[in-house]
N, C-alpha and C positions, 0 to 999 in steps of 0.2 A: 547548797544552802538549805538548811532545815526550815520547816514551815513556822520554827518559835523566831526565826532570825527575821521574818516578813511585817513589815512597820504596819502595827494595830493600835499602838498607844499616841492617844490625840497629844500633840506636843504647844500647835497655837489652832485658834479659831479667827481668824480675819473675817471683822464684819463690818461694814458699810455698806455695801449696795443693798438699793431697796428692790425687793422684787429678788426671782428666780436667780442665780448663775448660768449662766449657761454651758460657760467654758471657764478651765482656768487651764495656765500651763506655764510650765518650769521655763525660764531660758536657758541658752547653751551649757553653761555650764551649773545649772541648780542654785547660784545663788540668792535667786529675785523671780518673782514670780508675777504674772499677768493674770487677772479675769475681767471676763466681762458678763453685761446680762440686759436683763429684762427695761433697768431702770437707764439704757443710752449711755451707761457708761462703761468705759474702763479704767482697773486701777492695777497699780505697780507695789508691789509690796515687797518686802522684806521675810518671806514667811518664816524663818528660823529663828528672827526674832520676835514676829505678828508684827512688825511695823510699817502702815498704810507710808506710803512715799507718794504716791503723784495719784490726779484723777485725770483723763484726759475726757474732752467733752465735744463732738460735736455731728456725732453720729443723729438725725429722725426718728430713727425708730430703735428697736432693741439690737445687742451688738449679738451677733451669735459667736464669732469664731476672731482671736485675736493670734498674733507670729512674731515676736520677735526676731531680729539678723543675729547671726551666730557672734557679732560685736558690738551688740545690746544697743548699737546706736539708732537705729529705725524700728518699727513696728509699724504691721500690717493688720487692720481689722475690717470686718463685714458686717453686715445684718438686713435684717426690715427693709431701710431705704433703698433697698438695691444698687450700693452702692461701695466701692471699695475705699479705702481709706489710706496714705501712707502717711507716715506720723515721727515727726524728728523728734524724741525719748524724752532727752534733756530739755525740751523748751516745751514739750506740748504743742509746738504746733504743726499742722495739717501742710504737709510740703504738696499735696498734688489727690485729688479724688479721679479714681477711675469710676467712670459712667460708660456702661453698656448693656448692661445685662438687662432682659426683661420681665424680672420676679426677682423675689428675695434671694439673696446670699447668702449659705450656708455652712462655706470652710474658705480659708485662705490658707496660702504657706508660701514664703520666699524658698526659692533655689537657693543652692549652698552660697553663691557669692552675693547672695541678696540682690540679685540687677536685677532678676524677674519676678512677680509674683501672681499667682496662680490661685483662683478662684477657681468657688462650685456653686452653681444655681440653681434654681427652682426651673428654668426655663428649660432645663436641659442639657446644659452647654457648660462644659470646662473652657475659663477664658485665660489667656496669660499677656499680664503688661509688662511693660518697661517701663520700669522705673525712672531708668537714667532718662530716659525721652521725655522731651516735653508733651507728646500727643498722646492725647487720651485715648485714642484709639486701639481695640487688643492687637496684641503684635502676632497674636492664635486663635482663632476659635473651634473647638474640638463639640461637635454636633451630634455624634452618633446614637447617643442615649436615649432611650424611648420612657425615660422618665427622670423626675430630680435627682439633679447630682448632688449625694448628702457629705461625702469626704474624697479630699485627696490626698494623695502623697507624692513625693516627687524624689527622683535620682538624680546622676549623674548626666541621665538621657534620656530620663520617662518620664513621665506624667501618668498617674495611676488614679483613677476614679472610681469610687462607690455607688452606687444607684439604688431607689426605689425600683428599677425595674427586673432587679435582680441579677445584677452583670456588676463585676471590679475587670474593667477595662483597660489596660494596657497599652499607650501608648510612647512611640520610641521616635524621639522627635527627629534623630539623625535620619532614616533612611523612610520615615512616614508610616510605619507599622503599625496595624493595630490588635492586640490582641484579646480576644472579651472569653473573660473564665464565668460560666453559668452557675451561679450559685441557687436560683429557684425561689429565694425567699428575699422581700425587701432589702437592701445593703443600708444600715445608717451611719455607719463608720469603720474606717478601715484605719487600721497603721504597719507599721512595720520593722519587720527585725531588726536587732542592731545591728546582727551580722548582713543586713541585705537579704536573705534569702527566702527569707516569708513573707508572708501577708497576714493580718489577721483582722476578720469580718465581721464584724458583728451584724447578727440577723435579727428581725423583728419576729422572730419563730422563737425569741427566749434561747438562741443559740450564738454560740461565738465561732466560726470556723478557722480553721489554719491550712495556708494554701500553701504548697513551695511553688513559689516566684518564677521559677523555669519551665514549670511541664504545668501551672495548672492544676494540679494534682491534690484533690484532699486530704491533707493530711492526720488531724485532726477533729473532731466539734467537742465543745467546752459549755456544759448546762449546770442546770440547778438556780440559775439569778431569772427574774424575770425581767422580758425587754420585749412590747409589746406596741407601743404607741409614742415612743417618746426617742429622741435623737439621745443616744448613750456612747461616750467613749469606751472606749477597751484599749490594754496595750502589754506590753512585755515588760518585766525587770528588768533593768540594765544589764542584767547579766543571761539574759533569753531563758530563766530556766522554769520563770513562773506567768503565766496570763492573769493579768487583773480585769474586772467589768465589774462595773456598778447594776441596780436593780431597781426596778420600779418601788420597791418597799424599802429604800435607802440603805441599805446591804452594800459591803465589799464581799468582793469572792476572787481567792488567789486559785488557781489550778494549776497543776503541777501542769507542764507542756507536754510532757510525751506521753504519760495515761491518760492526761485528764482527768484525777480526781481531784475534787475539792479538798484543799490542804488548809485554807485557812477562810474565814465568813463570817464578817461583823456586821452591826448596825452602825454606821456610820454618821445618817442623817436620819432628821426625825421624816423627809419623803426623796421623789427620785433622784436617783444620783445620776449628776449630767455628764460629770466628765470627768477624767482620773490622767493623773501625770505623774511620771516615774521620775524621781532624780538622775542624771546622767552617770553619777557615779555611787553618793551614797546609799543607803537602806533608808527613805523616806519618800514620802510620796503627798501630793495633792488630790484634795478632792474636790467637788459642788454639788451644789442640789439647789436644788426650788426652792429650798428651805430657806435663799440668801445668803445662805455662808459657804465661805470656803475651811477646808479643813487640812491640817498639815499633821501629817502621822511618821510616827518613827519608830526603832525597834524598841 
């Protein structure tokens, strides 16, 4: 795909929330989209069409990080209150809060069958519930981090965490493994291939790294946006063949994957951009920023 075919032209602006976004992010299959933010809420949109659908409400403090299940029927969110949330789509309301963690929450994401979901803390600790269970209590707690867990990702059989302390840790729930790749510089988010086989890091050094997934191994770093102070998504095209990251100065920036140059770099928001979501199959993408709005781009 050539860098003129990578979505720059703004198509809707979805705007309601008052205050920062924090996150937004596509469902399973791109039709409907989630954010949350600053002002304790989250909302369900329509972004293809810009049309607000649902507000859900009962989050304390700010949401940071929200997960829909791959059959749109639950979602999973976090924030402030230290508190996770599971949330039935269709009615809005709150089926069950997970209480444990001792700091704010920073990422969630359901497992493929949605029975488990997997939070990241301030405390240090990747926790994982069960949903199906009535008890609140985690069914894991992964401790080894010597500082905030800022994202996770999760497989078939891992659990994968990013760190302030500068470790994306690897754990393999089948046989108890753990594997921690040294990255050196703060970790504020991590994602991963479509095909499985990478990682990619975003560093508080203003850099994005590309790891492969088996050996550790760095493959890549992806510069030129800055990312200094502030929690920023990064992530791949549905088709792995470009990395996208937002920048302190509300900038997109597409890099090609295997050099690493800058192929494509907009102004996006009028300040930072929090979070970026690829469609699962089309040439469109979400964005946020501080600025309160989300933004939906296409070719």
């Amino acid at each position: 795909m050539s860098s003129s075919e990578l979505p720059r032209k703004e198509a809707n602006v979805l705007k309601g929330h008052e205050g920062a976004v924090l996150a937004a992010r596509f469902n399973s299959d791109g039709n409907y989209c989630l954010s949350c933010g600053k002002d304790r809420t989250i909302r369900l949109w329509n972004p293809h069409r810009g049309i607000h659908i649902k507000t859900y409400k009962a989050h304390g403090r700010e949401v940071r990080d929200v997960h829909v299940t791959p059959d749109n029927s639950k979602l999973c969110s976090c924030g402030g209150d230290r508190q996770i949330f599971y949330w039935d789509v269709s009615t809005g309301r709150v089926i069950r809060k997970f209480r444990g963690h001792d700091g704010e929450v920073n990422a969630v994401k359901f497992n493929e069958y949605a029975s488990v979901v997997v939070s990241a803390g301030y405390d240090r600790s990747l926790r994982a519930w069960d949903c199906r269970s009535h008890s609140t209590e985690p069914i894991q707690i992964i401790d080894s981090f010597l500082d905030t867990v800022m994202s996770v990702c999760l497989t078939k059989t891992e659990i994968i965490g990013g760190s302030v302390d500068g470790t994306v840790r690897t754990f393999d729930i089948r046989i108890g493994r753990e594997i921690s790749d040294e990255l050196g510089q703060p970790v504020n988010c991590i994602s991963m291939s479509n095909d499985g086989n990478c990682i990619l890091a975003s560093c508080l050094d203003s850099s994005i790294r590309l790891l492969d997934r088996s050996t550790g191994e760095l493959l890549q770093e992806y510069k030129g946006h800055a990312c200094k102070s502030y929690k920023m998504d990064c992530c791949l095209t549905n088709s792995d063949a470009h990395v996208i990251g937002g920048s302190e100065d509300g900038s997109i920036f597409f890099w090609d994957l295997v050099d690493a140059s800058v192929v494509s770099k907009f102004r996006a928001h009028s300040s930072v951009v929090t979070s970026v979501s690829y469609h699962p199959k089309d040439e469109c993408m979400i964005t946020s920023s501080v600025d309160g709005s989300v933004r939906v781009w296409k070719t």
